[in-house]
N, CA, C and O of each residue as an XYZ file, in Angstrom:
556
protein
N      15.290      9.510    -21.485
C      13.912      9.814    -21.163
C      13.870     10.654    -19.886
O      13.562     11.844    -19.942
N      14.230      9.938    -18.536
C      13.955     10.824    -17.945
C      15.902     10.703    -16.907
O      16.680      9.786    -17.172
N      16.079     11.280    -16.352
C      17.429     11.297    -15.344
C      17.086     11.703    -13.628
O      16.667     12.716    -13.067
N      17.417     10.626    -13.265
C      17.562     11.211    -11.518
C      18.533     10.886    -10.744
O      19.415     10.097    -11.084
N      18.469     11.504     -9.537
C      20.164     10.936     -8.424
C      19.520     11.063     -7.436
O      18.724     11.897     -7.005
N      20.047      9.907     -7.020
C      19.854      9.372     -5.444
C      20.810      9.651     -4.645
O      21.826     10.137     -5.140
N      20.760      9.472     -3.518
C      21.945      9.159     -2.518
C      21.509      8.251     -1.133
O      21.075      8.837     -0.142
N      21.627      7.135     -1.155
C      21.590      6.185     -0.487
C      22.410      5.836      0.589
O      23.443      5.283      0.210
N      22.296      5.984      1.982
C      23.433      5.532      2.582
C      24.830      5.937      2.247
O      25.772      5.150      2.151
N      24.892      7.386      2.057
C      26.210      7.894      1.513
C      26.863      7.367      0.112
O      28.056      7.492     -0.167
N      25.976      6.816     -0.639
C      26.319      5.936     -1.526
C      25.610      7.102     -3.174
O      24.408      7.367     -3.140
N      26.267      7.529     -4.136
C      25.846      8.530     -5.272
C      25.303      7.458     -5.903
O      25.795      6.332     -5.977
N      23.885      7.986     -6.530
C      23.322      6.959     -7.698
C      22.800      7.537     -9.123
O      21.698      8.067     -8.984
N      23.297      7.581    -10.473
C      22.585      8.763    -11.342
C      21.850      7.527    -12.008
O      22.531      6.579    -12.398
N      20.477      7.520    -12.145
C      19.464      6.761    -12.771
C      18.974      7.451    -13.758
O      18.440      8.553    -13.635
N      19.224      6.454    -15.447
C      18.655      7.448    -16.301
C      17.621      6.110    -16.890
O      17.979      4.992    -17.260
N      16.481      6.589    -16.830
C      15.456      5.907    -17.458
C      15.318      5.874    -18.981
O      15.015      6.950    -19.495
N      15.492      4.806    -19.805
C      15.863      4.564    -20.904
C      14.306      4.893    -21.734
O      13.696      5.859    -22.192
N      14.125      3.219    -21.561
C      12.585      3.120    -22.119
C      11.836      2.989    -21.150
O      12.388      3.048    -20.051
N      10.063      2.727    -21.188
C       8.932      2.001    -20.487
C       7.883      1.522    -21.426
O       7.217      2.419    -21.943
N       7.554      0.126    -21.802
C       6.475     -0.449    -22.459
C       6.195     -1.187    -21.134
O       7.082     -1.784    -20.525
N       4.438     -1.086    -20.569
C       4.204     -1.537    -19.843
C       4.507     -1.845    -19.238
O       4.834     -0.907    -18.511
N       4.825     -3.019    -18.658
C       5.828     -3.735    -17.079
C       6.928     -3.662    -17.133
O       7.530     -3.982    -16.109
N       7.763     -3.196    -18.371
C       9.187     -2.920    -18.101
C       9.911     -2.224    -18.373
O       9.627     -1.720    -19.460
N      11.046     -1.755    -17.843
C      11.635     -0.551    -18.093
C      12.877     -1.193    -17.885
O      13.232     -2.113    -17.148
N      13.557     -0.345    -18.874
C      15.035     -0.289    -18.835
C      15.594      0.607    -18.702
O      15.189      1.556    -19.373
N      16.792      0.852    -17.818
C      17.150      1.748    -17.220
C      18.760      1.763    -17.022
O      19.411      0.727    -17.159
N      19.267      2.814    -16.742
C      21.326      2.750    -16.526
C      21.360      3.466    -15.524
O      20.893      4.597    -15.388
N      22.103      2.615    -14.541
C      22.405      2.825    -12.978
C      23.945      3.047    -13.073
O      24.688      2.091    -13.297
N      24.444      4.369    -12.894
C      25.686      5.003    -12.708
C      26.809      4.396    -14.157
O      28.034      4.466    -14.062
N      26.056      3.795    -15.492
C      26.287      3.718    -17.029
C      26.073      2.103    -16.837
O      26.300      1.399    -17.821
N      25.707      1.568    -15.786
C      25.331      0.025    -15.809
C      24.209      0.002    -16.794
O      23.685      1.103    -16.961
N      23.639     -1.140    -17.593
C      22.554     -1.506    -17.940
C      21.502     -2.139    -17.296
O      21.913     -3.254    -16.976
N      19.714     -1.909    -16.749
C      19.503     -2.741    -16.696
C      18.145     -2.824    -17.332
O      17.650     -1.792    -17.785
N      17.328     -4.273    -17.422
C      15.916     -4.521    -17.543
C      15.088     -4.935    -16.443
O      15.203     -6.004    -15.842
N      14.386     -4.179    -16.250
C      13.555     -4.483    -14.902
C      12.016     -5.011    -15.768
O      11.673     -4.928    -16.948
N      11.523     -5.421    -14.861
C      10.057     -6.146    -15.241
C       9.449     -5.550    -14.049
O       9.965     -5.867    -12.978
N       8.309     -4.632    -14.024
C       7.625     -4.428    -12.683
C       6.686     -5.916    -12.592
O       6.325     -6.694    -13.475
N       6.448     -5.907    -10.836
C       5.377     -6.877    -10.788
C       4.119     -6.316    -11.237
O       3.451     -7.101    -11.910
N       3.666     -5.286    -11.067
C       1.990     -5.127    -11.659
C       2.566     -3.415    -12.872
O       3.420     -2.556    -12.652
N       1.915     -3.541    -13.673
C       1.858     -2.862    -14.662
C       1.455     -1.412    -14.313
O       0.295     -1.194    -13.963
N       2.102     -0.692    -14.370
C       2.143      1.048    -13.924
C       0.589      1.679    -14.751
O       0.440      1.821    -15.964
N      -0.259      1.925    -13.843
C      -1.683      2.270    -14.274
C      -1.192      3.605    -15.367
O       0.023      3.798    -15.411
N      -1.931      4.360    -16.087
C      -1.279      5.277    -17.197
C      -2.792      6.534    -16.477
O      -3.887      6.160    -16.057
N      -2.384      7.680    -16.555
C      -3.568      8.436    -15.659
C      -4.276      8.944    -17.244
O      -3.756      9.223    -18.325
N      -5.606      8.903    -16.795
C      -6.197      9.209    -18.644
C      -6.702     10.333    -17.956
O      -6.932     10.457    -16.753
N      -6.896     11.415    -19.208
C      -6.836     12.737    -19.445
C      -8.632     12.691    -19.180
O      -9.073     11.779    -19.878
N      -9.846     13.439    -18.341
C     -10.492     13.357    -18.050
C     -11.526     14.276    -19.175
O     -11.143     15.323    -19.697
N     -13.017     13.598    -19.444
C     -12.798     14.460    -20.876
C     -14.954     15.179    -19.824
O     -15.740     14.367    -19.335
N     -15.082     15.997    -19.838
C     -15.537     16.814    -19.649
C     -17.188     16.436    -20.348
O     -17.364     16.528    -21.562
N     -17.859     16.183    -19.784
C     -19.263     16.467    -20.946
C     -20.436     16.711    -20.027
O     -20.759     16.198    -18.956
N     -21.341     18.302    -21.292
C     -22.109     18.770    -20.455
C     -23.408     18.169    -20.930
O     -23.622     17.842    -22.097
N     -24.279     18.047    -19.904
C     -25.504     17.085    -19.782
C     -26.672     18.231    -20.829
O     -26.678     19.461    -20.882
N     -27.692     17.065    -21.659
C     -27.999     17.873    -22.181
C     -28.977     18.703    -21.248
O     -29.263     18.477    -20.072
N     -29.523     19.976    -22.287
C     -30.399     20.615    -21.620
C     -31.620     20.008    -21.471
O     -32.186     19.298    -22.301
N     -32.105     20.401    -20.086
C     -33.976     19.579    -19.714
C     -35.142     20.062    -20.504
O     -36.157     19.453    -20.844
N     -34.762     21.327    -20.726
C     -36.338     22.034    -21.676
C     -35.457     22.119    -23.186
O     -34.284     22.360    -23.471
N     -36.386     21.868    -23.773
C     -35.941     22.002    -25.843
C     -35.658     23.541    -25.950
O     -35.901     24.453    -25.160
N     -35.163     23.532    -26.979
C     -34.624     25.007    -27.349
C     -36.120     25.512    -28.012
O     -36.905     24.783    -28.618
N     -36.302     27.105    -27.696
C     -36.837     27.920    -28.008
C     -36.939     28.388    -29.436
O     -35.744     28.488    -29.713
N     -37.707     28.797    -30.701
C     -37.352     29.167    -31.438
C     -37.473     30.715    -31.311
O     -38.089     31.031    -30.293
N     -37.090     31.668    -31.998
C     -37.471     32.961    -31.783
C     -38.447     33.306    -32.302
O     -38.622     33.117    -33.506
N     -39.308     33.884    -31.549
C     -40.915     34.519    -31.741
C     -41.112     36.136    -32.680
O     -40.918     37.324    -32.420
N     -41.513     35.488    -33.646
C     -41.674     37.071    -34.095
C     -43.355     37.559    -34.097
O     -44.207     36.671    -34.126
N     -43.689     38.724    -34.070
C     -45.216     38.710    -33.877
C     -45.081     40.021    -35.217
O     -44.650     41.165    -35.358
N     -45.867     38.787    -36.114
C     -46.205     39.613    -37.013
C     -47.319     40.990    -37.037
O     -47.206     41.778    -37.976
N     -48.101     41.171    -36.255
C     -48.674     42.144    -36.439
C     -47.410     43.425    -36.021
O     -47.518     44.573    -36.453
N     -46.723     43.161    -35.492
C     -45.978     44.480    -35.005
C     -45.242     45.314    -36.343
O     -44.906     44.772    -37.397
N     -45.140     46.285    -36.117
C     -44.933     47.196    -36.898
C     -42.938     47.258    -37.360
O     -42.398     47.644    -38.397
N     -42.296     46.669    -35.998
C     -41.254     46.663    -36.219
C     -40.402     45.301    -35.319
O     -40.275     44.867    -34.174
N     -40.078     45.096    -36.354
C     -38.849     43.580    -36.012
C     -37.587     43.922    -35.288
O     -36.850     44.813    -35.709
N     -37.304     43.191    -34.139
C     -35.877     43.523    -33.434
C     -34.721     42.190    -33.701
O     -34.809     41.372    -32.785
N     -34.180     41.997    -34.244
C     -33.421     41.112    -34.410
C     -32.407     41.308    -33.371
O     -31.864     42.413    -33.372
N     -31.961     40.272    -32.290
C     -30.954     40.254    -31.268
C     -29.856     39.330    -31.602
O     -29.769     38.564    -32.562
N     -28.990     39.554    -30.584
C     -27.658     38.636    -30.985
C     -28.074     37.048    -30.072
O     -28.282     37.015    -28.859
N     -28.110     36.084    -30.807
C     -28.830     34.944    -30.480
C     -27.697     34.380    -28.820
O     -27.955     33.654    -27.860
N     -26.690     35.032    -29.151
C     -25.027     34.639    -27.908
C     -23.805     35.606    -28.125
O     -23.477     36.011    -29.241
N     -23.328     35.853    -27.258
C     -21.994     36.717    -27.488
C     -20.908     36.018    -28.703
O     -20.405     34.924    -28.959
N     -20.919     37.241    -29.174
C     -19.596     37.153    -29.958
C     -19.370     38.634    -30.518
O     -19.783     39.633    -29.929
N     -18.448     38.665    -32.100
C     -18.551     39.600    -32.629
C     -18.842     39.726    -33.775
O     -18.977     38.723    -34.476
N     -19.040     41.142    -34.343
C     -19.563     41.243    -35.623
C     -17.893     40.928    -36.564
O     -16.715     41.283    -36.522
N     -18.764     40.078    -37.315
C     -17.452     39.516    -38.338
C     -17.842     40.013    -39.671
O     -16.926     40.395    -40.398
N     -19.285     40.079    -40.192
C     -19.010     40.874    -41.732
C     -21.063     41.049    -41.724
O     -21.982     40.483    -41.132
N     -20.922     42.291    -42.871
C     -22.429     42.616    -42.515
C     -22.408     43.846    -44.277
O     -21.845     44.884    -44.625
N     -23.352     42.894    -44.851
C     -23.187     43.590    -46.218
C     -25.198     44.280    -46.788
O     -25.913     44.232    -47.789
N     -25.260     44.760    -45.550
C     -26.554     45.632    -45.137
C     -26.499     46.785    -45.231
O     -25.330     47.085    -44.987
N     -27.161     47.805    -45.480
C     -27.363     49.511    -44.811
C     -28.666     49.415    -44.577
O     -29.359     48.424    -44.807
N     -29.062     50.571    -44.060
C     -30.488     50.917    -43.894
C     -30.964     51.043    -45.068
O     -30.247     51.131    -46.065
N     -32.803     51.075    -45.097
C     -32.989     50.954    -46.242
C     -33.038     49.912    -47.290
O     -33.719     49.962    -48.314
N     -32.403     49.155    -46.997
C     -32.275     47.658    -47.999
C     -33.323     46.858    -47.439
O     -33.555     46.492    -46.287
N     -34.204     46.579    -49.107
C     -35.234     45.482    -48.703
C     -34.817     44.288    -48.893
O     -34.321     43.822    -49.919
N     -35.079     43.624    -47.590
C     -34.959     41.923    -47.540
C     -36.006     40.641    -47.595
O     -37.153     41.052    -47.421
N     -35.964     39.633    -47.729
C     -36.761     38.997    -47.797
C     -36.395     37.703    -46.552
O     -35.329     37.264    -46.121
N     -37.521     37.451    -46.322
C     -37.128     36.053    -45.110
C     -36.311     35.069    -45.530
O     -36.317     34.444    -46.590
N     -35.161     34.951    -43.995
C     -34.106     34.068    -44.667
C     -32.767     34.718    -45.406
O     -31.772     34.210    -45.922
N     -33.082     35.675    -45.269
C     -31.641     36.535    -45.682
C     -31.024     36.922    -44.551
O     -31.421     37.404    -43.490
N     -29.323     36.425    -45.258
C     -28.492     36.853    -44.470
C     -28.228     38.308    -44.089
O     -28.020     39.091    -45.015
N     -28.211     38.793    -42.742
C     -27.957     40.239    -42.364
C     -26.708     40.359    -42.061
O     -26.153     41.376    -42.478
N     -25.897     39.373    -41.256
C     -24.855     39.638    -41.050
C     -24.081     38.244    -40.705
O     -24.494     37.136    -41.048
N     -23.324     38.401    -40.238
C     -22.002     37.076    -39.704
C     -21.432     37.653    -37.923
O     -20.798     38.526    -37.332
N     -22.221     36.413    -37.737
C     -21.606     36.404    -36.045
C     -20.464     35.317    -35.597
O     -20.724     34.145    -35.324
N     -19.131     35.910    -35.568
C     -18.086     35.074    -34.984
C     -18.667     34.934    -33.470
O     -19.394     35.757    -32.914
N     -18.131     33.574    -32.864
C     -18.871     33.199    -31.709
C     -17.875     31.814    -30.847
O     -18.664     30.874    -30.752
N     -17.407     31.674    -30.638
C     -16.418     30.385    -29.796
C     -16.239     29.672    -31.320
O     -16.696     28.597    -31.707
N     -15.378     30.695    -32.070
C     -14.242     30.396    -33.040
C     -14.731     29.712    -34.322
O     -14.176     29.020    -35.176
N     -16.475     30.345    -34.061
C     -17.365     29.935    -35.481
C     -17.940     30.960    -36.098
O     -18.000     31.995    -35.436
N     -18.379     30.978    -37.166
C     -19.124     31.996    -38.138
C     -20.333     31.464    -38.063
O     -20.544     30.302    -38.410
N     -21.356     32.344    -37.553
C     -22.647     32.053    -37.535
C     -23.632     32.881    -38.301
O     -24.095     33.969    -37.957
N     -23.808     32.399    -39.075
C     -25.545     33.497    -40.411
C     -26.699     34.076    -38.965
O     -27.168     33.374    -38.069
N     -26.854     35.348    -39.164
C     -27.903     35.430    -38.803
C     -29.158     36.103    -39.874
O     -28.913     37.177    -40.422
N     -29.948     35.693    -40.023
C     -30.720     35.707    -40.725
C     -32.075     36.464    -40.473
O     -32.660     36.273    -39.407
N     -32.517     37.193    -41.282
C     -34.026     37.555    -41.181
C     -35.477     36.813    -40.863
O     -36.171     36.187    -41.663
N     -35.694     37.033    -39.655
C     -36.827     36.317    -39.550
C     -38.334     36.425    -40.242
O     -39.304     35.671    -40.165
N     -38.126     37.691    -40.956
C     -39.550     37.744    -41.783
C     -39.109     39.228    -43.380
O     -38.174     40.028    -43.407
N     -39.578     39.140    -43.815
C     -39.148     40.105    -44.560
C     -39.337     41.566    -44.512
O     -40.338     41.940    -43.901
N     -38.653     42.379    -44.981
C     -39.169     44.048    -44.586
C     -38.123     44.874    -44.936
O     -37.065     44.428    -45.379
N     -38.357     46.127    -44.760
C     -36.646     47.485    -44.591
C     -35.915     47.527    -43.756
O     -36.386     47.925    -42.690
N     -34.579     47.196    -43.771
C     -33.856     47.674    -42.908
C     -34.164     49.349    -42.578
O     -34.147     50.285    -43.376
N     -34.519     49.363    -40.750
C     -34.982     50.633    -40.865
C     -33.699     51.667    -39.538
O     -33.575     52.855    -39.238
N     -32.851     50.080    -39.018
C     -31.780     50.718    -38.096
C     -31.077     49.780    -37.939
O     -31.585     48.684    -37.704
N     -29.571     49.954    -38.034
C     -28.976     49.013    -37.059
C     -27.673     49.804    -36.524
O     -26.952     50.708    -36.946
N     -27.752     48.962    -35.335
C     -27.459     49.010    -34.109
C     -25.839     48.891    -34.041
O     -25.281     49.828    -33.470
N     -25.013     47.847    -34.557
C     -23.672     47.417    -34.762
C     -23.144     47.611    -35.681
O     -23.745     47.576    -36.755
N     -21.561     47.941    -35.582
C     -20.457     47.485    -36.690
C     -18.989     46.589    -36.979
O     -18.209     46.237    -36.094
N     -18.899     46.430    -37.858
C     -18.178     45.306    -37.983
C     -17.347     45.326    -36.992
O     -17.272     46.482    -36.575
N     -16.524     44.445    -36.268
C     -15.391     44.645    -35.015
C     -16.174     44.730    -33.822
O     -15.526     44.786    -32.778
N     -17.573     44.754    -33.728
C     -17.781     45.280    -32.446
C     -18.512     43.660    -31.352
O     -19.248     42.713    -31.629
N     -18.026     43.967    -30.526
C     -18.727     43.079    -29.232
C     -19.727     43.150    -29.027
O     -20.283     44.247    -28.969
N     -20.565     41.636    -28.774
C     -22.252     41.815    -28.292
C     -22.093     40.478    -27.470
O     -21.605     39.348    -27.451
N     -22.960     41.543    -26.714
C     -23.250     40.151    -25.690
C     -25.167     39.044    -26.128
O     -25.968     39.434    -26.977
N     -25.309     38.111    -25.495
C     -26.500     37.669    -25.853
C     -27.258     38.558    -25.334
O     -27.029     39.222    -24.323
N     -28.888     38.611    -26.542
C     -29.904     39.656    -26.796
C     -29.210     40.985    -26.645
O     -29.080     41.418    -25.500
N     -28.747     41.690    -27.669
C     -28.207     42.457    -27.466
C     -29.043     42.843    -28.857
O     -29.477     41.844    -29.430
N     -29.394     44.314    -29.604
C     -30.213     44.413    -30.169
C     -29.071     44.960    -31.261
O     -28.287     45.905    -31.183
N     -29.287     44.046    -32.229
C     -28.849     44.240    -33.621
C     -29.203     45.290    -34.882
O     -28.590     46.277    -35.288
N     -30.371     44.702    -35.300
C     -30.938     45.046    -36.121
C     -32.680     45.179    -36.221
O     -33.526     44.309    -36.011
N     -32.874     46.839    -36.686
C     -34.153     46.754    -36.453
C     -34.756     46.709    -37.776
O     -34.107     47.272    -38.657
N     -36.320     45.933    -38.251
C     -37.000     45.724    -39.522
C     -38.044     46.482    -39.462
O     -38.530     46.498    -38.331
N     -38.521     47.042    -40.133
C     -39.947     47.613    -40.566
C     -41.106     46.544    -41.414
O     -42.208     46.974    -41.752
């Protein structure tokens, strides 16, 4: 398991640590055998696990204002474009998929928020966006 050397009072020591279950360890002192028993049990350090508090205000949904003449669809968070089976011109209906956003090692739908023509977009496949970054525009 593990090997060390001492030197004590001019004295060579090669310590090779065998096993450890809780309070005891066995160990070979220069090919001696031994079993030791600690008096208190060797604490074990635990791996510290990280958690972020939730958020104070609820999530937002995205606002579309229908009277406007033209829809901006943004990138909801950074990632990249992973697949997008759109051109301009293609009529959609609400709820359709526009494209696929890879994002901290997920595939995310982004979807049409209301229906209309694709009348521009903005990205192509491979490419980097950061959050609100303007995707796709609707008529």
């Amino acid at each position: 398991m593990k090997n060390f050397k001492f030197r004590i009072h001019d004295n060579n020591y090669k310590v090779n640590i065998l096993s450890h279950e809780d309070n005891k360890i066995e160990l070979e002192v220069n090919g001696t055998s031994y079993s030791v028993k600690m008096k208190e049990e060797i604490k074990k350090t635990k791996t510290p696990t990280l958690v972020r508090a939730a958020s104070k205000r609820p999530a937002e949904p995205l606002k579309v204002n229908p009277s406007s003449e033209k829809t901006k669809i943004v990138s909801p968070l950074p990632g990249t474009i992973f697949a997008m089976d759109i051109k301009v011109g293609d009529t959609i209906k609400e709820g359709d998929t526009l494209l696929i956003l890879e994002a901290m090692k997920m595939e995310n739908n982004i979807a049409a928020e209301k229906a209309g023509i694709i009348s521009a977009i903005h990205v192509t496949v491979g490419q980097q966006v950061l959050q609100n970054d303007l995707l796709i525009e609707l008529e």
